[in-house]
N, C-alpha and C positions, 0 to 999 in steps of 0.2 A: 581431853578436858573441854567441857563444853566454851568455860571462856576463852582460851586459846585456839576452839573452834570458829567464835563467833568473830576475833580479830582478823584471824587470818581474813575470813570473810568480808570483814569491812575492810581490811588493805588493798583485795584485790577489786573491791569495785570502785575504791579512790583512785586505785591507781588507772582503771579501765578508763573512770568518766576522765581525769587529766589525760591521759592519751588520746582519745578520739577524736576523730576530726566531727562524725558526727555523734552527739552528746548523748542529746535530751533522753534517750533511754537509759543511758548508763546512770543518766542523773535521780532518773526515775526510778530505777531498783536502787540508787544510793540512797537515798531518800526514804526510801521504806523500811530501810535497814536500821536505818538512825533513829528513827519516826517508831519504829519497834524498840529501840535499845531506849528509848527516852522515857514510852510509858514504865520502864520499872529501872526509873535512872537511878545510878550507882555514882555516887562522886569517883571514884577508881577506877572504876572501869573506863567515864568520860575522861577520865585527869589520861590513862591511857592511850585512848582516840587521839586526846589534843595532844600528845607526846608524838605519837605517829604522824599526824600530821605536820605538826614543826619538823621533824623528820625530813619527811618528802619534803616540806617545801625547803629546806637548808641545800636540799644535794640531789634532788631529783631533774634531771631533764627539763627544762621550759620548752613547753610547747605552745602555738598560740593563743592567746588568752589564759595564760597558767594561773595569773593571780586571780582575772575573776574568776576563775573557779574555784579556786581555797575561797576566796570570799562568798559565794554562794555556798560552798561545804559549812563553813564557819557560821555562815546566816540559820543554817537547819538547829545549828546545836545552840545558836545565841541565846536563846533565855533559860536554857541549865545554865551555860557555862557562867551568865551573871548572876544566877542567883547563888551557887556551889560556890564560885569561889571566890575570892578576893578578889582585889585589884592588882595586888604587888604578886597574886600567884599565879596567876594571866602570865605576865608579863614574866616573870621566871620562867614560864616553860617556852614561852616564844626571844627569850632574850636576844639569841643567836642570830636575829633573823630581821635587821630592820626595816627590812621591806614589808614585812608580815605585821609587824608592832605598828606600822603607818596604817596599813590596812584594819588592823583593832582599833585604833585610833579613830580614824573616817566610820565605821562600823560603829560604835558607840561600845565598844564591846568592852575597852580599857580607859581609862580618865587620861593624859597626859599631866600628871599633878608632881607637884616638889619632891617626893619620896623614888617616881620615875625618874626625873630629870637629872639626878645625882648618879642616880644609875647607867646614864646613857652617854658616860665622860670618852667612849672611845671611839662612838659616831654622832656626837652631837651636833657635827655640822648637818644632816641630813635632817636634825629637826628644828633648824633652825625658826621655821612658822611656828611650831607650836611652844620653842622659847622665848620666843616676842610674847607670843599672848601671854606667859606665864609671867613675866617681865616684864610689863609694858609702861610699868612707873620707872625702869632703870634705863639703859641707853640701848637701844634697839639696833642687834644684829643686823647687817647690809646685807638683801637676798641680793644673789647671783641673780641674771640676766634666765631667763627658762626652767628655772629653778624648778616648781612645782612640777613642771611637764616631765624634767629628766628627772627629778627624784621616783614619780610616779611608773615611769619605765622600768626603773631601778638597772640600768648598765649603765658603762663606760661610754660618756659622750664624745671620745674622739671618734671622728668621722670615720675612717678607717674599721674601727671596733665595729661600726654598724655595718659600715659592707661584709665585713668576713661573716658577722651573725645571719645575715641577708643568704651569704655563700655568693656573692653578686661578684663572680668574677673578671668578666667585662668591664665593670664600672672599675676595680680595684687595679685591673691593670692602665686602664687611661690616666687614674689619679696616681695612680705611684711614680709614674712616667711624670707624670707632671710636676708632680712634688717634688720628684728627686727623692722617693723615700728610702732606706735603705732596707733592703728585705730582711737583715738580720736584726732590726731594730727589734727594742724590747718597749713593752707598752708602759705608759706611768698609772699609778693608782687614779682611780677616779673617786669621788665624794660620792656618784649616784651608784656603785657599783655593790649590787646588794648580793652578790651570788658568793656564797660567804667562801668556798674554794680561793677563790679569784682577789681577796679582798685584800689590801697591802701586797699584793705581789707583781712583778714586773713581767709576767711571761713575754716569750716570745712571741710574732705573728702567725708563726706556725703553733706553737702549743695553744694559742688561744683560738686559731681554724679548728684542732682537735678540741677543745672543749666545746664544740659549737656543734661540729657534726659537719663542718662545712668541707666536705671535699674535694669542691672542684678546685678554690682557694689552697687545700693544703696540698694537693697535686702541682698546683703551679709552685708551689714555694720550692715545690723539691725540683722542679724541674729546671728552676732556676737555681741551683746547687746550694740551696737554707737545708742545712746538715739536721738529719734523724736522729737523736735524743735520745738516749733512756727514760728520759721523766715525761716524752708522751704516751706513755702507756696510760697514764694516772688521766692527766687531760682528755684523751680519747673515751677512756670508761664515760665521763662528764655529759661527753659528747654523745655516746650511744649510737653511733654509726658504726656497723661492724664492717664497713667498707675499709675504714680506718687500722682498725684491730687488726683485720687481715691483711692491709698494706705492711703494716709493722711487722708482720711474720714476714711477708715475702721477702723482706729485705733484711731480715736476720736481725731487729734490732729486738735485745733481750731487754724485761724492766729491770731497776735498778737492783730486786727483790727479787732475784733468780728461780724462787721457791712460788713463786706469785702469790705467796699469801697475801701481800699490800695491794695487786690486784682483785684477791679475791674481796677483801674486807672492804676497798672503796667501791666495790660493785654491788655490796649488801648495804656501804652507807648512802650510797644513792636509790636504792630500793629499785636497781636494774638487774634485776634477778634472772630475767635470758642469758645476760653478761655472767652472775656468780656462777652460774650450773655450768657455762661452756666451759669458764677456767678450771672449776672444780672438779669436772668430768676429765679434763682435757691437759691440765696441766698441772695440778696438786697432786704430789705421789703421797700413797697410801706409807705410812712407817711405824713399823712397831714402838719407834717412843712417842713418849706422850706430851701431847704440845703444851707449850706454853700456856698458862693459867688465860691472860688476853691476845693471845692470838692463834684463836680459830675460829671456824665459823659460826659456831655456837654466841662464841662471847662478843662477837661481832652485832648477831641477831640480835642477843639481849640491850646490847648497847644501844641501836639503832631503832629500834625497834621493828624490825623485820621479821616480822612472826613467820614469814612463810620456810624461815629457817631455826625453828625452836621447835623439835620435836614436841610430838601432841603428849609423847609418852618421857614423864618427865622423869628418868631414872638415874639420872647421874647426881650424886649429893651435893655437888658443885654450883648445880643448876640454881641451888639457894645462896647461894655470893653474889652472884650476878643478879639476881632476883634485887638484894638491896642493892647493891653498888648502883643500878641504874633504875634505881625506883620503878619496879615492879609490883604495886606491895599485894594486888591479887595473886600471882605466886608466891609469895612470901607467905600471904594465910593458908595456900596450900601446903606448901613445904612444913610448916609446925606444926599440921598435924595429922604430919606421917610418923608412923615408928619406926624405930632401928635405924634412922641415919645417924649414921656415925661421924657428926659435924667437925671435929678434932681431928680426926684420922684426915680428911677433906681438907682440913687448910694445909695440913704438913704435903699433902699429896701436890694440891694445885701449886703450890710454894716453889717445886724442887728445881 
């Protein structure tokens, strides 16, 4: 299908330019891609794009400068994306992601208005600047001391958090020494932490060295006897360091998901597809029954949107569930008007 062509295609040059260290050309074939999909702009097709993109940014790897580069991605499609759609439909497909919604926000791309603010009851501390202004006849929220700086970062401002992200090992053994910290401490929730994995959770300093990719850090943790986990498998995928992944083998620790589907699927929700094909190649055994309706990698792809794992040839009738379940709706114009699927037979099947 040529639209399932032309995504895949733009997935992989989003994901090339946020990779590189050097850009400007990846930028420059992005750019032409979009700059082409714009003269014969399809609200669907873009409502798509920005789906894939709140994607990647929810769960993809942060590399340096990762937000401005969604916001330079975001700047190419800025004047469809305000004149197609609403304000409140912006802000649904980016809901997930309050680091991304600040970034719409400074961009001019969403309003920060009363019908938002009701909406945003389960991080509203991180807008607190734009609830003052919204409020400013009422009693005026107290910003924190740095506030704008570490919102704009969007991590965990304990000190600590920033060396491991660093991988500054050096520095983390002086300060731990000094501290007296304890290696087996767990972190607390931060207000600026926008890495939506990460959000209300207490990881350890070693689970969150594996989300990071920091090695020499999650070397020393172990070396200093901070006990190997099952639920690093999960944080490592985050991380994308296969230094990591392969330590966890050598030391025998299994995921908690023996099967590694829950590896496989957070390795298509973070759009780290080196990571999905090694597991899938390597560690998912082939079975004659038939999986579970959401958990494989099909219903993974459709979710996520990871086209590079949604076959081009769409012949499973199934394929149309997932088409709406996760708002696809240009499959879905495809799927109706094919004949002979047998839609009934299909849900009793996917169901069993």
């Amino acid at each position: 299908m040529e639209y399932l062509t032309r995504m895949i295609t733009i997935q992989d040059n989003i994901l090339e330019f946020l990779d590189a260290e050097e850009d400007q050309c990846f930028f420059d074939d992005l750019s032409k891609i979009l700059s082409s999909q714009q003269n014969q702009t399809d609200k669907h097709e873009l409502k798509s794009i920005l789906y894939l993109i709140s994607k990647i940014s929810d769960n993809h790897h942060r590399t340096p400068f990762f937000f401005e580069k969604i916001k330079r991605i975001l700047n190419l499609l800025k004047n469809d994306i305000v004149q197609l759609f609403s304000n409140i439909e912006i802000f649904n497909i980016f809901q997930n992601n309050k680091r991304i919604l600040l970034l719409l926000i400074d961009e001019n791309i969403i309003t920060f208005d009363h019908d938002i603010s009701t909406r945003i009851d389960k991080y509203k501390n991180y807008f607190y600047l734009e609830l003052n202004k919204l409020n400013e006849d009422a009693n005026l929220i107290e910003i924190p001391e740095n506030y704008e700086e570490k919102r704009t970062k969007g991590e965990n401002d304990f000190y600590f958090c920033e060396l491991i992200r660093n991988d500054n090992v050096e520095e983390f053994i002086v300060n731990y020494t000094r501290a007296g910290l304890s290696l087996s401490k767990t972190i607390e929730p931060s207000i600026y932490e926008t890495n939506s994995f990460l959000e209300n959770k207490n990881p350890t300093l070693i689970e969150y060295a594996a989300f990071f990719g920091s090695i020499q850090i999650f070397r020393f943790l172990f070396q200093n006897q901070v006990r190997l986990n099952q639920s690093l498998w999960i944080y490592a995928i985050h991380g994308r360091n296969p230094d990591i992944i392969h330590f966890l083998e050598e030391n025998k620790i299994e995921p908690q998901d023996q099967t590694f589907q829950k590896c496989l699927e957070e390795s298509i929700k973070c759009h780290h597809n080196d990571f999905a094909l090694y597991f899938k190649n390597n560690f998912i055994s082939e079975s004659n029954v038939q999986p579970k309706y959401d958990e494989n990698e099909i219903s993974y792809a459709f979710h996520y949107y990871n086209f590079q794992f949604i076959p081009i040839e769409l012949k499973e009738p199934f394929f149309f569930f997932y088409s709406i379940e996760y708002d696809h709706y240009k499959l879905v114009e495809y799927f109706k008007d094919i004949e002979g699927l047998n839609f009934n037979e299909t849900i009793i099947q996917t169901h069993i």
